[in-house]
Backbone as JSON Lines, residues from 0, in Angstrom:
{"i":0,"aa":"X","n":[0.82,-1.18,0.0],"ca":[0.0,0.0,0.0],"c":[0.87,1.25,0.0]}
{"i":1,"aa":"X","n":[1.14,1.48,-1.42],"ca":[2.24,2.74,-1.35],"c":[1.7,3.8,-1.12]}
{"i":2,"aa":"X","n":[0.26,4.18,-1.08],"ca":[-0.54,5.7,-1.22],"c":[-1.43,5.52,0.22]}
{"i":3,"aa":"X","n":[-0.48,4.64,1.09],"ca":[-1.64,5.26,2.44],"c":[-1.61,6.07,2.69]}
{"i":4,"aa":"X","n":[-2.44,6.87,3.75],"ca":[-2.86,8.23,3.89],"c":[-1.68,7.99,4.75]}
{"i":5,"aa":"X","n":[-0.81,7.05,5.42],"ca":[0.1,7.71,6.86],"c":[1.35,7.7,6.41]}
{"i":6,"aa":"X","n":[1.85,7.57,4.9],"ca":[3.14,8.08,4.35],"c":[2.82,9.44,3.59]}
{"i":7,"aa":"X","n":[1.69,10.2,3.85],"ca":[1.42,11.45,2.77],"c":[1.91,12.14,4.51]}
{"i":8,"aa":"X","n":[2.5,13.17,3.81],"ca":[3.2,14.56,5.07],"c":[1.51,15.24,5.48]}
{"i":9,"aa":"X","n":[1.41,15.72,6.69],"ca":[0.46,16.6,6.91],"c":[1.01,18.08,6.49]}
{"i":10,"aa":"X","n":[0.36,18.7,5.97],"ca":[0.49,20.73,6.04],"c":[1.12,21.5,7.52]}
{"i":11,"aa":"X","n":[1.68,22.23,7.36],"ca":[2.3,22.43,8.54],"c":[1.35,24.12,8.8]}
{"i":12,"aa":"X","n":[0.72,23.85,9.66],"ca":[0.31,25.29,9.99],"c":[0.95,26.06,10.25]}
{"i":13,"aa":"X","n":[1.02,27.15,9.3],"ca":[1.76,28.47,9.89],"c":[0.63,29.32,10.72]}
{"i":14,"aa":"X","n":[1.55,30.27,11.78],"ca":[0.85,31.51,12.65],"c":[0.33,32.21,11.52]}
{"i":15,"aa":"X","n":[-1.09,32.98,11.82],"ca":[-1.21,33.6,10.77],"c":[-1.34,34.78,11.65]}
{"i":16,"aa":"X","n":[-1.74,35.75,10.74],"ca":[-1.75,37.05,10.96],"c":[-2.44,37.56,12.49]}
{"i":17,"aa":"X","n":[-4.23,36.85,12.56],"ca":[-4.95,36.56,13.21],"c":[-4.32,36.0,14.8]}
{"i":18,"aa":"X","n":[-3.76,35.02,14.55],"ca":[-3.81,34.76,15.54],"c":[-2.6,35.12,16.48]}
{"i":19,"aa":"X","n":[-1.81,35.77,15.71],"ca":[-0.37,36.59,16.3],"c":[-1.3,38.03,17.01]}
{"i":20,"aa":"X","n":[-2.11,37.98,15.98],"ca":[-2.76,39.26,17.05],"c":[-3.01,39.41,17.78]}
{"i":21,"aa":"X","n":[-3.77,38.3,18.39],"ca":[-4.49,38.24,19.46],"c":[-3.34,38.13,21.39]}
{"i":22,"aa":"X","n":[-2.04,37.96,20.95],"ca":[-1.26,38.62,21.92],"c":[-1.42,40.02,22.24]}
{"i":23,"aa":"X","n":[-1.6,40.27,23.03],"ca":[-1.93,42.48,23.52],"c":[-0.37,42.69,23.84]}
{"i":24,"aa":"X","n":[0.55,41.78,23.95],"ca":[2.02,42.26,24.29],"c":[2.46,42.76,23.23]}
{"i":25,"aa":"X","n":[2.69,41.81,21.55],"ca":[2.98,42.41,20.88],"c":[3.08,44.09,20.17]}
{"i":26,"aa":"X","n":[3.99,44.03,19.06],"ca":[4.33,45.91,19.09],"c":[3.43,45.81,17.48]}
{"i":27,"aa":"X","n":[2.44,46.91,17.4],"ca":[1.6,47.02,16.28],"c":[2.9,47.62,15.17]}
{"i":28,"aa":"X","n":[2.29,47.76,14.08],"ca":[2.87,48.71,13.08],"c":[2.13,49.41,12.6]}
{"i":29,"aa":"X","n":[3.18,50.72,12.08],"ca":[1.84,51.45,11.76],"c":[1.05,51.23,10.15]}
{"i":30,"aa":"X","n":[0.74,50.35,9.38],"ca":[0.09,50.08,9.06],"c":[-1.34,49.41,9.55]}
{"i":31,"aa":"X","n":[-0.77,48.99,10.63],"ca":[-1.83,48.61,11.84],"c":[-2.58,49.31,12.38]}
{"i":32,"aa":"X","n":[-1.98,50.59,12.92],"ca":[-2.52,51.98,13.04],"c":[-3.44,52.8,12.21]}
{"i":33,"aa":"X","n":[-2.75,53.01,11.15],"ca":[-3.74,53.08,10.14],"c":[-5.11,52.73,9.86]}
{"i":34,"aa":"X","n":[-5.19,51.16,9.93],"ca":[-6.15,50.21,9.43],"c":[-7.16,50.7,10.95]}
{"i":35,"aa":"X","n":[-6.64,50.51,11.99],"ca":[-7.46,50.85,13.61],"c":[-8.31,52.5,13.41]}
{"i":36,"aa":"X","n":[-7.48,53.17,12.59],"ca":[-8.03,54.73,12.54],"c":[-8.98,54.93,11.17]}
{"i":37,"aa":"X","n":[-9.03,54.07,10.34],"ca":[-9.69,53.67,9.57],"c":[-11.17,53.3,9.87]}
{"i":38,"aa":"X","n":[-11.27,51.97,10.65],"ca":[-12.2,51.53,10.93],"c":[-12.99,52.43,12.37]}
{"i":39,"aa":"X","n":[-12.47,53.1,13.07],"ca":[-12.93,54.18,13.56],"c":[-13.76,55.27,12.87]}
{"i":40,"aa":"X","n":[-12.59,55.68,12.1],"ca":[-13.62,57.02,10.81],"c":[-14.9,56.26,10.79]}
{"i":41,"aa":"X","n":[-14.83,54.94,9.91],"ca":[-16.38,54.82,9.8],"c":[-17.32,54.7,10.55]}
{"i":42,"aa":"X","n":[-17.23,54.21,12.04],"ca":[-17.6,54.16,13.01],"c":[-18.07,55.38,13.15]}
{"i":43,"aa":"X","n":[-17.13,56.51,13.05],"ca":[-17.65,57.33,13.35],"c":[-18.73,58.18,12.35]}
{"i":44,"aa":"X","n":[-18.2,57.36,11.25],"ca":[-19.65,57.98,10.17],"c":[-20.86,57.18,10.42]}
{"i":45,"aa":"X","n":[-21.1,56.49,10.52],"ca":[-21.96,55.17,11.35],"c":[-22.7,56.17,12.4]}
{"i":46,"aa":"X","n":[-22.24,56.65,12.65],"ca":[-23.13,57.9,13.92],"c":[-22.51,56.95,15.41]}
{"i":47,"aa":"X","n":[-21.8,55.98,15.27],"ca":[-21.54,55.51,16.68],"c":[-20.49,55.72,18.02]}
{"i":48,"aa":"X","n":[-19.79,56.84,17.01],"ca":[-18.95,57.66,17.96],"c":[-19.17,59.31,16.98]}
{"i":49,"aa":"X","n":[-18.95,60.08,18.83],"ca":[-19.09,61.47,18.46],"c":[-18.03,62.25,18.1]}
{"i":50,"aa":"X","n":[-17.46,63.45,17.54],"ca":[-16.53,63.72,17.14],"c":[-15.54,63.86,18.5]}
{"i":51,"aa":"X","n":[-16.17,64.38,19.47],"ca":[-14.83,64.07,20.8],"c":[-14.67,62.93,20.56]}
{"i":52,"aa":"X","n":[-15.1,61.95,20.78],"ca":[-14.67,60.24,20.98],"c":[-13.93,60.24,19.79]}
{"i":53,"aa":"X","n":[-14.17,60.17,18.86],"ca":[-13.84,59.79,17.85],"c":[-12.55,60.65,17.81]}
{"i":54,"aa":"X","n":[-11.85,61.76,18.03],"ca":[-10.99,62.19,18.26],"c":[-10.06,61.74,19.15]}
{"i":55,"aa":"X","n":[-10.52,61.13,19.84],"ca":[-9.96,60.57,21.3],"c":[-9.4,59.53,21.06]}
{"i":56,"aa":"X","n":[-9.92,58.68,20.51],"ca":[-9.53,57.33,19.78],"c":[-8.79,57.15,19.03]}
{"i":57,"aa":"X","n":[-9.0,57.89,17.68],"ca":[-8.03,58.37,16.63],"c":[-6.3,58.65,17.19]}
{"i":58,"aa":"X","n":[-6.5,59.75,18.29],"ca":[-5.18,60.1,18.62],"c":[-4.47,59.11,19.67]}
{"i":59,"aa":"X","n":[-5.43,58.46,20.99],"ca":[-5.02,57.3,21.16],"c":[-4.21,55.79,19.98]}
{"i":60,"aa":"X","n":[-4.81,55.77,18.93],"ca":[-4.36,54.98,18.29],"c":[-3.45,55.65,17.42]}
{"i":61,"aa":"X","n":[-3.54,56.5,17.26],"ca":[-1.65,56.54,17.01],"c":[-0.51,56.67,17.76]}
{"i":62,"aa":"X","n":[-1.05,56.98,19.39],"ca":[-0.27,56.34,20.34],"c":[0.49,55.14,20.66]}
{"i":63,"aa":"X","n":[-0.88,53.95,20.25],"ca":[-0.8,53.18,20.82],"c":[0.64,52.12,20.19]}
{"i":64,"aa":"X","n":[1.03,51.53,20.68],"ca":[2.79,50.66,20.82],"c":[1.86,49.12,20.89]}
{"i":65,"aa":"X","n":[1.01,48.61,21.25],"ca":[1.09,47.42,21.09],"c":[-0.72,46.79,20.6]}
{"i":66,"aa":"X","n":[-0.59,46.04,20.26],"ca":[-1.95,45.9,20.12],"c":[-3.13,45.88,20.69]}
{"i":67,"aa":"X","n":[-3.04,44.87,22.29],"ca":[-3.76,45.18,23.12],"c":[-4.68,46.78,23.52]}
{"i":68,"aa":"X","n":[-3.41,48.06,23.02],"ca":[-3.83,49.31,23.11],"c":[-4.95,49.19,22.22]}
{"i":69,"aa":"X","n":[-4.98,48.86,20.83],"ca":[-5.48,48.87,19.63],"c":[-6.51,48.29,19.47]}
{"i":70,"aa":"X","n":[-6.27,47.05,20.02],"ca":[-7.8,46.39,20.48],"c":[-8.64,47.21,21.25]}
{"i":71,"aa":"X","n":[-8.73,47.77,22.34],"ca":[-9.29,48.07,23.3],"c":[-9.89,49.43,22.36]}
{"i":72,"aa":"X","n":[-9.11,50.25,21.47],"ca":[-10.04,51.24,20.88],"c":[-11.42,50.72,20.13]}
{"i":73,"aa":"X","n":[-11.25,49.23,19.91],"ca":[-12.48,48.87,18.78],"c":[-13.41,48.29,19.8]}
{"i":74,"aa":"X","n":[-13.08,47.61,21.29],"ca":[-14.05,46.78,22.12],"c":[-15.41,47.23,22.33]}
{"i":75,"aa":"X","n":[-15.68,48.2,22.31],"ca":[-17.44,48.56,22.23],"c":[-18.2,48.77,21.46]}
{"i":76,"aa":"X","n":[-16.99,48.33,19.88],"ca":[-17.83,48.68,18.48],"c":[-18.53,47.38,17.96]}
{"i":77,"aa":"X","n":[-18.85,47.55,17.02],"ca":[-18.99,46.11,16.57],"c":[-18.31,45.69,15.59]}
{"i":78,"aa":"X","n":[-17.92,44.65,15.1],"ca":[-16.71,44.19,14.51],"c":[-17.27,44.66,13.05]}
{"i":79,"aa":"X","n":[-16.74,44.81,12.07],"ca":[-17.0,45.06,10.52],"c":[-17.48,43.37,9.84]}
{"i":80,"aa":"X","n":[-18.76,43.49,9.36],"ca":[-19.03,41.95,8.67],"c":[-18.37,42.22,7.33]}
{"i":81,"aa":"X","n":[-18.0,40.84,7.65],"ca":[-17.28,40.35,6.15],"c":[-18.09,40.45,5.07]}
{"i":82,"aa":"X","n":[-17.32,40.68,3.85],"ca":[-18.47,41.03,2.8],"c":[-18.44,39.72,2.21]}
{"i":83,"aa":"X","n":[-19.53,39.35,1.58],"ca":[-20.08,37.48,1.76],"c":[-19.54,37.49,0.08]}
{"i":84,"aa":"X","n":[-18.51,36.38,-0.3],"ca":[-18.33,36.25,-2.09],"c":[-19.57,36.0,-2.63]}
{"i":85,"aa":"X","n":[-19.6,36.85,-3.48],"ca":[-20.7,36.66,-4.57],"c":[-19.97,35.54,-5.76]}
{"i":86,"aa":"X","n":[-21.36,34.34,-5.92],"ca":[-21.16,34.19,-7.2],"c":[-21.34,34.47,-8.58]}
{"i":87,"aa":"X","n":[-19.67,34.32,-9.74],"ca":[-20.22,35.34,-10.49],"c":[-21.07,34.9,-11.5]}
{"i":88,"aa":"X","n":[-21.97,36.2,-11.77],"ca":[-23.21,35.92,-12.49],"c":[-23.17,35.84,-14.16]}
{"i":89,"aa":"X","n":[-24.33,34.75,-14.39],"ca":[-24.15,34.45,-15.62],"c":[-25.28,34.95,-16.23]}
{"i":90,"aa":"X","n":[-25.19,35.53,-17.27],"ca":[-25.99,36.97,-18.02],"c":[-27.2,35.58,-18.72]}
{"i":91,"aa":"X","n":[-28.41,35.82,-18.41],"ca":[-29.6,35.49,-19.05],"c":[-29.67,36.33,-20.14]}
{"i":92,"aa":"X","n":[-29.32,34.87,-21.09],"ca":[-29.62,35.82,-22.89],"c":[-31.07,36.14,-23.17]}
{"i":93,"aa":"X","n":[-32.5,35.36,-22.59],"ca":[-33.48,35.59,-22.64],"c":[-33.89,36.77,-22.87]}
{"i":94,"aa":"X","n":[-33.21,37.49,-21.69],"ca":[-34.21,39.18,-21.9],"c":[-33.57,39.79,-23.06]}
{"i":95,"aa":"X","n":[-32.45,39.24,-23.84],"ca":[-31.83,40.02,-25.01],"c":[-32.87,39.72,-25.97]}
{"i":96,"aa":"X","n":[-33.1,38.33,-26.25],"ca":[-33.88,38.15,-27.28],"c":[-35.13,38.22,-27.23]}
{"i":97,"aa":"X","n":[-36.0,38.54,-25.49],"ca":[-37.38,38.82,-26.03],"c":[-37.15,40.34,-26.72]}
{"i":98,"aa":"X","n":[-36.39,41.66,-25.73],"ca":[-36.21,43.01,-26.3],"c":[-36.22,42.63,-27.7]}
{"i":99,"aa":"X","n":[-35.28,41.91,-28.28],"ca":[-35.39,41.62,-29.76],"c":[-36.86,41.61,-30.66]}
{"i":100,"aa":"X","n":[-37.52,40.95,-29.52],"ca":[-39.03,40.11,-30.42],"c":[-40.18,41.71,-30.2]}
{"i":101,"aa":"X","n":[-39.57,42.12,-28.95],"ca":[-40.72,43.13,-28.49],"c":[-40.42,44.55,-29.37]}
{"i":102,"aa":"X","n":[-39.51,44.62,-29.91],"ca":[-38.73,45.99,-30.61],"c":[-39.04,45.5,-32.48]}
{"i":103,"aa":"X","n":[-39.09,44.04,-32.55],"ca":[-39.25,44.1,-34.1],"c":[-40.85,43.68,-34.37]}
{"i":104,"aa":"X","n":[-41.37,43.5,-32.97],"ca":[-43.43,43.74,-33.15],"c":[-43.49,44.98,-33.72]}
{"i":105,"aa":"X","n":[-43.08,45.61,-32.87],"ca":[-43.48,47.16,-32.55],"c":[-43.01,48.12,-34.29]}
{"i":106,"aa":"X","n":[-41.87,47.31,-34.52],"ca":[-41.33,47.72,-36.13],"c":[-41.97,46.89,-37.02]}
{"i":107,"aa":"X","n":[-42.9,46.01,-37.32],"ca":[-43.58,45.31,-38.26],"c":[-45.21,46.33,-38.24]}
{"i":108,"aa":"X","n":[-45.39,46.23,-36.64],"ca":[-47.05,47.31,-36.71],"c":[-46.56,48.3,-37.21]}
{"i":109,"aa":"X","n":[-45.29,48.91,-37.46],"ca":[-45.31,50.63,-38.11],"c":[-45.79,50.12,-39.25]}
{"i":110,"aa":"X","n":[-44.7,48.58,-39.5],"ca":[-44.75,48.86,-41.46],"c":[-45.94,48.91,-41.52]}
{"i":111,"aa":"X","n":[-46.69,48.14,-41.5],"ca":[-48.23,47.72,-41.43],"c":[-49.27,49.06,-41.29]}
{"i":112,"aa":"X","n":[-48.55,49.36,-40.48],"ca":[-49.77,50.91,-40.08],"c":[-49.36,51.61,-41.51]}
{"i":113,"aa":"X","n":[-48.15,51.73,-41.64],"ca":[-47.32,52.92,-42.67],"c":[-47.64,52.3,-44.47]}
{"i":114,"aa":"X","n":[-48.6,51.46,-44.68],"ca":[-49.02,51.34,-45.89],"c":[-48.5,49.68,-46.12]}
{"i":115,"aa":"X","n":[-48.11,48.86,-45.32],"ca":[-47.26,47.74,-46.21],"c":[-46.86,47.7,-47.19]}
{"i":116,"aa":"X","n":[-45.81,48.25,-47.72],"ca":[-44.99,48.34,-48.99],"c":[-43.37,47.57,-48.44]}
{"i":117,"aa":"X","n":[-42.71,48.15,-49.05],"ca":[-41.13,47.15,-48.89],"c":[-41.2,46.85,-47.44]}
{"i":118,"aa":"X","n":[-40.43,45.81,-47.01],"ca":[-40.81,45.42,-45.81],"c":[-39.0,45.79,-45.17]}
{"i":119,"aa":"X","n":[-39.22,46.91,-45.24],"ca":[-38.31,47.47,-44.76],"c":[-37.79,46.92,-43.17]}
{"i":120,"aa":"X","n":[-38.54,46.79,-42.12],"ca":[-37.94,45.88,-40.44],"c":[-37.1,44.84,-40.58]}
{"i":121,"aa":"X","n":[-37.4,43.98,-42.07],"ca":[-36.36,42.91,-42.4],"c":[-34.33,43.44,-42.19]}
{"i":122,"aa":"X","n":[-34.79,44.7,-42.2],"ca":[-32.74,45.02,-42.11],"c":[-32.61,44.98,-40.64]}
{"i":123,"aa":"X","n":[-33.66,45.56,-39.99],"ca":[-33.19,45.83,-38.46],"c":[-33.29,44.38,-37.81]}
{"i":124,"aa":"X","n":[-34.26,43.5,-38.1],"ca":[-34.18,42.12,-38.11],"c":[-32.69,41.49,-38.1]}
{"i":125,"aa":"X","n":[-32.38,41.47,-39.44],"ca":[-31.43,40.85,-39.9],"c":[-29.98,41.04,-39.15]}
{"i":126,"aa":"X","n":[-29.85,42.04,-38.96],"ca":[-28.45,42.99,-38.49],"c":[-28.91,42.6,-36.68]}
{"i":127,"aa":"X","n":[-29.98,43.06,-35.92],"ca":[-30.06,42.51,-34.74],"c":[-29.76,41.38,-34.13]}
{"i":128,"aa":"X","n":[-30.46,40.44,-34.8],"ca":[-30.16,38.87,-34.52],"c":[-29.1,38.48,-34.9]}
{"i":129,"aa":"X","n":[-28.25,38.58,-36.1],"ca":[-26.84,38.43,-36.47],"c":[-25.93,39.04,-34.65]}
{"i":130,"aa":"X","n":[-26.29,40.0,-34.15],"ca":[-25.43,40.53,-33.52],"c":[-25.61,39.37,-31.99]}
{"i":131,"aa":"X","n":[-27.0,39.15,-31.52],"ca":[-27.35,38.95,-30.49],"c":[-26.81,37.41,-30.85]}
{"i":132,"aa":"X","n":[-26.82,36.55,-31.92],"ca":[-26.01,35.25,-32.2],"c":[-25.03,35.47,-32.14]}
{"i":133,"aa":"X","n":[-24.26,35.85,-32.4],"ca":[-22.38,36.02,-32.3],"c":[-22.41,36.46,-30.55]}
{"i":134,"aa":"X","n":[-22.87,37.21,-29.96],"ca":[-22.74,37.22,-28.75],"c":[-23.76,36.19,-27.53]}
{"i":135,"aa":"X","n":[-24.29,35.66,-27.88],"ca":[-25.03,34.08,-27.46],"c":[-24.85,33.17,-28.12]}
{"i":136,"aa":"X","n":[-24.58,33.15,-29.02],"ca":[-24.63,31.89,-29.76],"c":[-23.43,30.91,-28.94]}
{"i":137,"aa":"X","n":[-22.14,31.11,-29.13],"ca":[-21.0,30.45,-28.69],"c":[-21.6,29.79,-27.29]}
{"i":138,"aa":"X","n":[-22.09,30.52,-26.16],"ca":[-22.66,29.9,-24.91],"c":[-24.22,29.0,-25.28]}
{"i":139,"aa":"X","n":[-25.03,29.18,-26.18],"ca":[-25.7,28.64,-26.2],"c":[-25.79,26.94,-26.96]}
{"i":140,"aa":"X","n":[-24.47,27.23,-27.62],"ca":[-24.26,25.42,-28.07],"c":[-23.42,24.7,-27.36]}
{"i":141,"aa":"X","n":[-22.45,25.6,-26.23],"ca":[-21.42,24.9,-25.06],"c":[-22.58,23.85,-24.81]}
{"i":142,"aa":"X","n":[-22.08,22.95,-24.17],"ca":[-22.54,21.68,-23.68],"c":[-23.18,21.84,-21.76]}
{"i":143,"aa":"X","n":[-23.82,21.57,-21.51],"ca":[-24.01,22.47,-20.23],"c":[-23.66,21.14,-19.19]}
């Protein structure tokens, strides 16, 4: 059994960012600072701190030397939710080609109203659907 699972190596967890943080001894950087006075501003656009506080905080955190300081400016806020991945969306050709059907009604009742003579909607026809096939067509014969 050359492919047991107990000759494959396990992944070696590295510290990540996260959880180095969560020491209050450590020394922030100021990119760290930054990011802390950041999420304050909005806070404070949020209406949840007032411009004293929010001043107070701000200049505290560029004080602050270690994280624990840094933490303690955000402890009564509420944390920022993660923004959830969207999956990406796949364009419904449908509404292209009813607009198609509903735009060349509407150009057949002119001809019709306008005397029926050359059937002139046949170009806007022709040239429309040519366009809306070259840009659906390729996805619509993929194999699904």
């Amino acid at each position: 059994m050359c492919h047991s699972r107990h000759h494959h190596r396990r992944a070696v967890e590295l510290p990540t960012q996260d959880s180095a943080r969560r020491d209050p001894e450590l020394r922030a950087s100021d990119a760290e600072r930054e990011s802390i006075v950041t999420q304050l501003r909005e806070h404070g656009a949020a209406g949840r701190l007032d411009v004293d506080e929010l001043e107070q905080r701000v200049g505290a955190a560029y004080a602050a030397r270690t994280y624990g300081e840094l933490d303690a400016l955000l402890a009564d806020l509420p944390s920022k939710p993660r923004p959830r991945p969207t999956a990406p969306r796949h364009h419904r050709h449908g509404h292209e080609w009813s607009g198609f059907l509903a735009i060349n009604a509407v150009l057949v009742a002119i001809w019709a109203l306008s005397g029926a003579g050359y059937f002139w909607p046949a170009w806007v026809m022709l040239w429309w659907a040519c366009a809306l096939f070259m840009k659906s067509g390729p996805r619509l014969l993929r194999l699904r």
